[in-house]
C-alpha positions as CSV (number, residue, x, y, z in Angstrom):
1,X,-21.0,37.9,3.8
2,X,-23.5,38.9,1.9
3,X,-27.7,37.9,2.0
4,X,-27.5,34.3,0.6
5,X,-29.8,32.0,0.0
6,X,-28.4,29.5,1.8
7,X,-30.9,27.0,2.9
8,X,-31.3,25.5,-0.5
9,X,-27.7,25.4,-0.9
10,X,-27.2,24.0,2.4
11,X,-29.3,21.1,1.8
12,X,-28.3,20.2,-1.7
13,X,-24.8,19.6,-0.5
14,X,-25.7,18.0,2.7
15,X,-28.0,15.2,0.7
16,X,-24.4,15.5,-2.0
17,X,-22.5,14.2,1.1
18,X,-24.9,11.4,2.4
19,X,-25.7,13.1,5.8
20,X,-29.3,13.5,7.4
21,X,-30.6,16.4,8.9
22,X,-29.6,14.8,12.5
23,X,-26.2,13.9,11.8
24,X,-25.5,17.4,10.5
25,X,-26.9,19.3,13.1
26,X,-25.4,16.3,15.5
27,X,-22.1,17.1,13.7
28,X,-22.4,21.0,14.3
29,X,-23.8,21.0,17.7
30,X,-27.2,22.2,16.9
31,X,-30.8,21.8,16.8
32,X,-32.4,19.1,14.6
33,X,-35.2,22.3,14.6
34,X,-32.4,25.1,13.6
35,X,-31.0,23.2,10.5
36,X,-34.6,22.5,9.7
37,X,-35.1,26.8,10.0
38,X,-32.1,27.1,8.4
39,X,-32.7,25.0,5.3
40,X,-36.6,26.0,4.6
41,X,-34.8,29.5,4.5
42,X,-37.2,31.0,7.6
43,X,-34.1,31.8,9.3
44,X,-30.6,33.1,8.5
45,X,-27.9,31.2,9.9
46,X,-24.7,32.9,11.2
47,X,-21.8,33.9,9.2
48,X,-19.7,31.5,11.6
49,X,-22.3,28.4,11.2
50,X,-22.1,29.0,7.7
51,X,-18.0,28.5,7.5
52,X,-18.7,25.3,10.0
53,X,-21.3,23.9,7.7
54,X,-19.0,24.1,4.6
55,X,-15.7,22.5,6.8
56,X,-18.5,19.6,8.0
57,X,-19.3,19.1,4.9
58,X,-16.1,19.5,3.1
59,X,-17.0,22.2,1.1
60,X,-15.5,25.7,0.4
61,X,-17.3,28.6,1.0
62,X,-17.1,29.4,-2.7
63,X,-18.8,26.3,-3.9
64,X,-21.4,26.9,-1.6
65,X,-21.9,30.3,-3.1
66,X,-22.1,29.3,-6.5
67,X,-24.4,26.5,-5.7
């Protein structure tokens, strides 16, 4: 995939879909402290966490992209 911003994107849809930063990262088996990374854009998440994010939140992968 190619460089994304996808913290923004990330937490625009997970607010969309009525889930707290816990209960996603609860949800995906992560870090309360990774998401956080992950959305203030200070770290890149995996390609892989990406695609999980998107099926958690019931996304696709191309409506995250054109967020």
């Amino acid at each position: 995939m190619e460089k994304e911003q996808w913290g923004r994107k990330i937490r625009a849809f997970r607010k969309l879909k009525g889930f707290t930063q816990a209960e996603l990262a609860k949800e995906l088996g992560i870090s309360l402290t990774l998401l956080g990374e992950i959305e203030r854009e200070s770290r890149d998440p995996e390609n892989d966490l990406v695609l999980k994010i998107c099926d958690t939140l019931g996304v696709s992968l191309q409506e995250m992209q054109e967020l």
